[in-house]
C-alpha positions in Angstrom: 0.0 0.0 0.0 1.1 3.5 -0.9 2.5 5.8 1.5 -0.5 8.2 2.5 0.5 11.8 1.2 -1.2 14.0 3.9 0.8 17.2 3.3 2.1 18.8 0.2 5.3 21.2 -0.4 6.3 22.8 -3.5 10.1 24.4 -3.3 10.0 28.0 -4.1 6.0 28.4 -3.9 3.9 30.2 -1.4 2.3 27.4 1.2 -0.8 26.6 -0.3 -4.6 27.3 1.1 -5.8 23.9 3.1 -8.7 22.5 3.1 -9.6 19.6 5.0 -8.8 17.6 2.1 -7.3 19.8 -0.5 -4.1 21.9 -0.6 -5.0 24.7 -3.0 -1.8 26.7 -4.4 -2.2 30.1 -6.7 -0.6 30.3 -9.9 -1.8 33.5 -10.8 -4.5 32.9 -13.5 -5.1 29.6 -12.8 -4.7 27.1 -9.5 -3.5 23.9 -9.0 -5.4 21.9 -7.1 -4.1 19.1 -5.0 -6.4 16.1 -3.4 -4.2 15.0 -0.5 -5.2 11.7 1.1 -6.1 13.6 4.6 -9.4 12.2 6.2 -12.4 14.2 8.0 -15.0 12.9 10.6 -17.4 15.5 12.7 -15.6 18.6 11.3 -12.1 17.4 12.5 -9.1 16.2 10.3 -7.9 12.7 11.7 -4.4 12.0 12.1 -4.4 9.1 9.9 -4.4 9.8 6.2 -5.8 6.8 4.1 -3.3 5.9 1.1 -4.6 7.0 -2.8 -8.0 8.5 -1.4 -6.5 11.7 -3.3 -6.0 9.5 -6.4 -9.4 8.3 -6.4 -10.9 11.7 -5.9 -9.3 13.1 -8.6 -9.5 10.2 -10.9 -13.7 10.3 -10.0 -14.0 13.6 -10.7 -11.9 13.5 -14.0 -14.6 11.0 -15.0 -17.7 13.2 -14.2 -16.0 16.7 -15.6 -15.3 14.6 -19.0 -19.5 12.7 -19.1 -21.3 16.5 -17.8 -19.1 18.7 -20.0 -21.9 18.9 -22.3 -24.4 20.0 -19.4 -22.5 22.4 -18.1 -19.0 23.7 -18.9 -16.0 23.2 -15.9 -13.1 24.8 -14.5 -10.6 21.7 -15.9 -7.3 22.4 -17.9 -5.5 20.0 -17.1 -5.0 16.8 -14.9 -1.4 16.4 -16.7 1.2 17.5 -14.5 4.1 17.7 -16.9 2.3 20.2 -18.4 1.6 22.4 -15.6 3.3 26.0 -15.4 5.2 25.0 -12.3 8.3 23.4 -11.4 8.1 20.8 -9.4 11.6 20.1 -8.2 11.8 16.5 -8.1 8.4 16.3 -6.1 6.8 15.0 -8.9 5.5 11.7 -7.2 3.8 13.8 -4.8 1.5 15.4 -7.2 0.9 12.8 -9.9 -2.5 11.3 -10.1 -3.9 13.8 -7.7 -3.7 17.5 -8.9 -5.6 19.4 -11.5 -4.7 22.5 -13.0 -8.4 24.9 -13.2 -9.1 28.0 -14.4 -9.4 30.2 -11.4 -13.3 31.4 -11.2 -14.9 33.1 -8.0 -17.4 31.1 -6.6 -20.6 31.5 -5.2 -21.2 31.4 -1.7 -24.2 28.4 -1.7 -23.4 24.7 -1.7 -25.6 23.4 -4.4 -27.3 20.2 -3.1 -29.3 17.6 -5.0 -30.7 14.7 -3.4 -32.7 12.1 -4.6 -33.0 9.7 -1.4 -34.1 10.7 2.5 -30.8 10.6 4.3 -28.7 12.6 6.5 -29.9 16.0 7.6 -32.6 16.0 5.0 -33.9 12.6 6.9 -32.9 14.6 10.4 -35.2 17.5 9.2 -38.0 15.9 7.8 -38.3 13.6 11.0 -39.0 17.1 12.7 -40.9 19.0 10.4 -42.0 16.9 6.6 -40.1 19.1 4.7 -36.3 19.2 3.9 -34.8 23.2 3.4 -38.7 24.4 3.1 -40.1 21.7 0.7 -42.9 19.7 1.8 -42.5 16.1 1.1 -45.1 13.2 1.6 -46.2 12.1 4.7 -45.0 8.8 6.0 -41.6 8.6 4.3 -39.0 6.4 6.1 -34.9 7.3 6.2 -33.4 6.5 2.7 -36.9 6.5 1.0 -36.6 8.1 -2.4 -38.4 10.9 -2.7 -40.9 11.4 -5.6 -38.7 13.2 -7.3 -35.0 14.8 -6.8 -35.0 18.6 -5.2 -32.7 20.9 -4.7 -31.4 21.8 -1.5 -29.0 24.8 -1.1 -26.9 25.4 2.0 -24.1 28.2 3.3 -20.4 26.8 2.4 -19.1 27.4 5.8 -15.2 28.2 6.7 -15.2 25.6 9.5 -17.9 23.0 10.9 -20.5 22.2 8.9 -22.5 24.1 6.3 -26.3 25.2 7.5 -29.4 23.9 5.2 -31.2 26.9 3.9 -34.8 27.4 2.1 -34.5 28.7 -1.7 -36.1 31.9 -0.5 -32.7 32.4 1.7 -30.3 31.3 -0.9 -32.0 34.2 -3.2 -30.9 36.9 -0.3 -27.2 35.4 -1.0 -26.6 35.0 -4.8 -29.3 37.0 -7.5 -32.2 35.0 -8.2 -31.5 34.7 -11.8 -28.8 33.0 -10.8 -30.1 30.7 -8.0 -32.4 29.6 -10.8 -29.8 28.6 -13.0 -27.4 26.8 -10.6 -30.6 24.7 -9.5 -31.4 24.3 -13.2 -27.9 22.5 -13.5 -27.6 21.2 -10.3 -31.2 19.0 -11.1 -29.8 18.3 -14.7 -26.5 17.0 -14.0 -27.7 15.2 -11.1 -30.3 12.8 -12.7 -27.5 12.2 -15.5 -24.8 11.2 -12.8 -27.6 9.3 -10.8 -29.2 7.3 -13.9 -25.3 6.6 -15.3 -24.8 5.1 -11.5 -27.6 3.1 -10.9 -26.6 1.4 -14.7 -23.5 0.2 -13.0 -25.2 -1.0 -9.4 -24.6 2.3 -7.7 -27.6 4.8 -5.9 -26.4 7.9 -5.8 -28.7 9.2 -2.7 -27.2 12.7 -2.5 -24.7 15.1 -3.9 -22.8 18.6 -3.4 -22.1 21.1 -6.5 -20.0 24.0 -6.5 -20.1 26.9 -9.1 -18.1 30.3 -10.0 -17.8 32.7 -12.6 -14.8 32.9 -15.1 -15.0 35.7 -17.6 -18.6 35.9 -17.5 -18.8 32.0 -18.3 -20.5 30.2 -15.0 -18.5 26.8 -14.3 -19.1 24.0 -12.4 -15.9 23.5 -10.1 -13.8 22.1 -7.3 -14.6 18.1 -6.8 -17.8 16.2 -8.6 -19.5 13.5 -7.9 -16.9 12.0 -5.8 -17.4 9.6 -2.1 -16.1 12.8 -0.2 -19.2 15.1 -2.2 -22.1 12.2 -2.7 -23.5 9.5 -0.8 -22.9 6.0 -2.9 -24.7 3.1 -1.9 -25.1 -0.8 -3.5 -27.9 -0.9 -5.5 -28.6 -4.4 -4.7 -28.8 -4.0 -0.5 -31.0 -1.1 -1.0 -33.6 -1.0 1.6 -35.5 1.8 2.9 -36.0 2.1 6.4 -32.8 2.3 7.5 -29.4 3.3 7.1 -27.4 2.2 3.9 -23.9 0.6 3.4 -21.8 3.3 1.8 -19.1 3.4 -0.5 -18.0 6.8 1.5 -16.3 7.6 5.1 -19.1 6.5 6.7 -16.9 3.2 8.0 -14.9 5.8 9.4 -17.4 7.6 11.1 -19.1 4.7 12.3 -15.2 3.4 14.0 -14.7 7.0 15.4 -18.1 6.9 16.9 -17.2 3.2 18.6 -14.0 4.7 20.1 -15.7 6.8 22.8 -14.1 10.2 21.2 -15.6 13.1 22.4 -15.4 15.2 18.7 -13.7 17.9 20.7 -10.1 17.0 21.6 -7.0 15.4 19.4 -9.2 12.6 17.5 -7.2 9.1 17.7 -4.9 7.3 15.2 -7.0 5.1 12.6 -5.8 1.4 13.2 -4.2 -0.3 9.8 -7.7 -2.6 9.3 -10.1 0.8 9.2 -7.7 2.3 6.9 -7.4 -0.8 4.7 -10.8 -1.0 4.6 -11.8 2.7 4.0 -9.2 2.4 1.6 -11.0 -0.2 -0.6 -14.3 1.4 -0.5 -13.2 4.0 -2.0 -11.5 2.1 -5.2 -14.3 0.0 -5.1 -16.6 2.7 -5.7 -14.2 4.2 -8.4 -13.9 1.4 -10.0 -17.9 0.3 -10.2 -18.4 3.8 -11.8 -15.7 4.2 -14.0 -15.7 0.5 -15.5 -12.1 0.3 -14.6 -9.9 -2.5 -13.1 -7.9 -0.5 -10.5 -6.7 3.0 -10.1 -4.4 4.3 -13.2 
């Protein structure tokens, strides 16, 4: 197994911006961005980075950018590295497989949600009210149920902790109307593509975060798509509403941090080899169920 690569350097740059995943570095009209292999749970980067989760990230979201380039246009120039304007000096392991080069667009402050499936807060907030971000939904819906139809549920992008579920009407007080409508416009469109193309191959995809930004007037869709870190995958085949689903995401992680007795507020623990094995191989298998490939190239 591949050393995990948790922390990025580049001689002669500027440290980049980190995320909790990525390590973002400014190259004047452009970036490069760089998915490390660091690991989040409740908020909090763990300690323990799991091995080619950057590679997988990047490789997923390569696929999607190529199949929804026709829906909407993205912030991809390159996923090459020997043809980025930078100089690597000799680090060139480090960033292969992982980084994209993007045009650099400014982005709009709303996380644009789709979901097609009952599940996390939406499940939370329907459970207390019957409607998810100020849609009413059906009574008698049970968690993971698929909802009559996929809606659109924007939230705040938060700095730190968690973005906050807003209604429409809110998300118009943020970005201009006009272009609330559009973003949910796409966000629907590419959405039931990505979630038809996954069910072909065996996978649900319940949920799933956009991002857009403007670049010279052209609106893009940008940072990660369609990846385990932005979407909830789950097997077709042990659907079953009612309850919670097998994922092909962190939730193995989760659920171990949750066993460990961690109160979410101090140094989180160390990830023992087996969790990070096995987080490890849900994420390449859900890579490779989508893409139709063997392993990770």
């Amino acid at each position: 197994m591949d050393k995990a690569v948790v922390k990025t350097t580049m001689p002669g740059m500027a440290p980049p911006q980190c995320g909790k995943v990525r390590d973002i570095y400014d190259l004047g009209d452009t970036l490069m961005i760089v998915a490390t292999d660091r690991i989040s749970t409740f908020d909090v980067v763990l300690p323990t980075g799991i091995p080619d989760k950057g590679k997988v990230l990047t490789a997923m979201s390569l696929h999607w950018f190529g199949l929804t380039k026709e829906i909407v246009s993205n912030h991809l120039v390159s996923a090459d590295i020997d043809s980025f304007p930078v100089d690597f000096g000799g680090n060139e392991d480090e960033f292969r497989g992982r980084s994209m080069l993007v045009k650099k667009a400014t982005p709009f402050p709303v996380e644009c949600v789709a979901r097609g499936y009952l599940a996390g807060s939406g499940w939370r907030e329907y459970s207390e009210s019957g409607s998810v971000c100020g849609i009413d939904l059906p009574a008698g819906l049970e968690e993971s149920s698929k909802l009559p139809e996929p809606i659109f549920t924007p939230a705040t992008k938060a700095t730190s902790g968690h973005d906050i579920n807003i209604s429409e009407q809110e998300a118009a007080g943020i970005v201009a109307p006009e272009v609330l409508a559009e973003i949910k416009r796409i966000t629907l469109n590419v959405y039931g593509f990505a979630a038809g193309y996954a069910e072909e191959r065996g996978v649900i995809i319940a949920d799933t975060k956009f991002e857009f930004g403007m670049c010279g007037g052209d609106m893009l869709l940008i940072d990660e798509v369609l990846t385990p870190d932005s979407s909830r995958f789950w097997p077709r085949l042990e659907y079953e509403p009612g309850r919670s689903q097998d994922s092909f995401d962190k939730q193995y992680v989760r659920d171990y941090m949750e066993s460990t007795g961690w109160d979410k507020a101090s140094a989180p623990p160390e990830l023992p080899d087996e969790v990070v094995a096995k987080t490890r191989e849900k994420y390449l298998e859900a890579y490779c169920i989508i893409t139709g490939k063997d392993e990770l190239e």
